[in-house]
C-alpha positions, 0 to 999 in steps of 0.5 A: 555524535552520528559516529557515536550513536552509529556505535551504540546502534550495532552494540545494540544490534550485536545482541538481537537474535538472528530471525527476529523479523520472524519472532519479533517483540509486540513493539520495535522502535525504529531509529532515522539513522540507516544501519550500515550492513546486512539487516534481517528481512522476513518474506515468509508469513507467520501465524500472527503479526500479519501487518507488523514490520518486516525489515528490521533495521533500516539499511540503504538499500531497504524499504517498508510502508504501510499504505491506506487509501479511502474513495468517495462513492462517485470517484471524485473525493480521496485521500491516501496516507503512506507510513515509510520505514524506507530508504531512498535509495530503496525506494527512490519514489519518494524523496523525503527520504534522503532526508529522513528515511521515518517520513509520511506522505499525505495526498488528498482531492478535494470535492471542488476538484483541486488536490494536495500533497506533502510529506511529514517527517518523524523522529523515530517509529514504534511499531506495536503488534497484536494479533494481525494488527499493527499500531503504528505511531509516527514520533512527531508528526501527529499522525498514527494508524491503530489497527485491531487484533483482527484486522476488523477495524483500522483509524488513522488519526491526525493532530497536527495543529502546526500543520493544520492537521486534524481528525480520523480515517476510520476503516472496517473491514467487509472481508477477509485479507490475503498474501499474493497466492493465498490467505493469512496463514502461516509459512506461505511465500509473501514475495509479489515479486522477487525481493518484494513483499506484500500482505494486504490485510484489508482489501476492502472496507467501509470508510468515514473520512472526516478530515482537515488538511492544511486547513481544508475540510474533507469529509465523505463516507466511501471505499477503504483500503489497507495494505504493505509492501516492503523489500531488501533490494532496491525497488527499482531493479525489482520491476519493468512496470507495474499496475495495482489498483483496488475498486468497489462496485456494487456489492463486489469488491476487487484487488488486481495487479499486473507486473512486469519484472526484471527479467521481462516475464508478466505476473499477475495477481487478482481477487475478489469479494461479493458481500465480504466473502472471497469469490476470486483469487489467483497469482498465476493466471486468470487475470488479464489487465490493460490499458485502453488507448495507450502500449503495454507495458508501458515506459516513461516515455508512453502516453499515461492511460486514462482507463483499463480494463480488467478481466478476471476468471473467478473460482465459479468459471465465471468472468468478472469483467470491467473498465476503471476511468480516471477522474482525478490524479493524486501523483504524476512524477513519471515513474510512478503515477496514481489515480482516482476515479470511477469502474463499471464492472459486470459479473453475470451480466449484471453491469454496476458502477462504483469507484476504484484507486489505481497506479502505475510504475513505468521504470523503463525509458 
């Protein structure tokens, strides 16, 4: 039977024109079986579809996700949803994967301070475009992403009575999203690294978290987030290290990154919002990120840092400088490592507080 729907998979595929992660149709519907070649992957923006698919099919060495996040006000509270359209052996963080390539992973903390996590299995995957938005619609998990044509608004609902499963994530947007090296426009360069794209449609958003999680309520207004990655080589062999992370403090709004690729050389890629409009960004310089207490960059074999700091030129000349705090973990398994926690960042020399997410990959022993 797998040989059989293998078949009808490359039958189908023979008749799809070359390119179509470029011009692709409003819906794509992605099978669990992993397409045994070569497969189209998109790492040049077009004029719409900003949050759609890049990879089309799936194939082993081939990854795509959409990630949302939303963080209490004071650091302590979050939950995280991550859509995969991914291989395991394309990125090999997630496990569920070697199962089922069409997977969900959920990750929560809770206000009394213990956490969870697990992941979903899917059948298939629809993905619908509109405008920049994409809905997204996990067959069989009870979970689902439904995005505006503008990018204004996203919900991630869940129904899942099985897994006791229920209610939204509500996001609305406080500015405009970005590529690496420049805004949501068409024929620009997607790759953060090579081989790894990234499109962050929402850097910031008022979020309404109103959850129930294995039976567990979990309800705060805070700081959302949206963004994707995906790649066509194995994620691994793409990076030495990695820092993301994104944070909320007073009326501003940050998305930073440092990167250490394969070859050794730093990257690094940062911007910044102050009531919604975009005061910051760069994918080359002016955006030095590191960890208090512990080496950069760092490996699986180095203490994991409970701070950073982040200094960041704005596009005025002046510096935006801060230090996030660990306050809770959502995942520690060495090679990748998120947390949850408090920033106090000053621009101007005006000190706020607020609350950030913020990750590491250490890929080297």
């Amino acid at each position: 039977m797998k040989n059989f729907l293998l078949g009808l998979s490359a039958l189908f595929l023979a008749f799809v024109p070359p390119g179509l992660a470029h011009t692709a149709p409003s819906s794509i519907t992605f099978s669990p079986l992993l397409y045994p070649g070569p497969v189209d992957v998109q790492f040049t923006s077009s004029p719409s579809a900003a949050d759609g698919p890049r990879v089309f099919p799936i194939n082993a060495t081939t990854f795509d996700w959409w990630y949302f996040d939303a963080v209490s006000d004071d650091g302590t509270q979050a939950v995280t949803i991550i859509f995969f359209t991914s291989s395991y052996i394309g990125f090999s963080f997630n496990p569920t994967s070697a199962i089922d390539p069409l997977n969900i992973y959920v990750f929560a903390n809770f206000p009394n301070g213990t956490s969870t996590s697990f992941p979903v299995p899917a059948t298939s995957v629809t993905i619908t475009t509109d405008g920049n938005g994409a809905t997204g619609e996990w067959t069989g998990t009870g979970i689902g992403f439904q995005g505006a044509a503008d990018l204004s608004t996203y919900n991630v609902t869940f129904d899942n009575a099985l897994l006791g499963l229920s209610g939204s994530i509500s996001l609305a947007s406080r500015g405009p999203g970005h590529y690496y090296c420049g805004p949501l426009e068409a024929g620009l360069d997607e790759q953060v690294l090579s081989n790894i794209g990234w499109a962050n449609v929402m850097p910031a958003a008022d979020a309404v978290v109103d959850l129930t999680l294995s039976g567990q309520p979990l309800k705060f207004n805070g700081n959302g987030y949206h963004d994707k990655n995906w790649g066509d080589t194995p994620f691994t062999s793409a990076l030495q290290s990695w820092y993301w992370g994104h944070a909320t403090f007073g009326d501003y709004n940050i998305v930073f990154f440092d990167m250490v690729d394969a070859a050794g050389e730093e990257k690094v890629g940062g911007y910044a919002l102050l009531n919604g409009e975009v005061i910051g960004s760069t994918c080359t310089t002016g955006m030095v990120i590191r960890p208090v207490g512990t080496p950069y960059p760092p490996t699986q074999s180095t203490a994991l840092p409970t701070q950073l700091t982040i200094n960041m030129t704005l596009n005025d000349g002046s510096t935006l400088s801060a230090v996030v705090t660990k306050v809770a973990t959502q995942i520690d398994i060495k090679l990748y490592t998120r947390w949850i926690g408090t920033i106090k960042g000053t621009v101007h020399g005006v000190t706020q507080s607020g609350s950030s997410v913020w990750e590491q990959f250490a890929v080297n022993p």
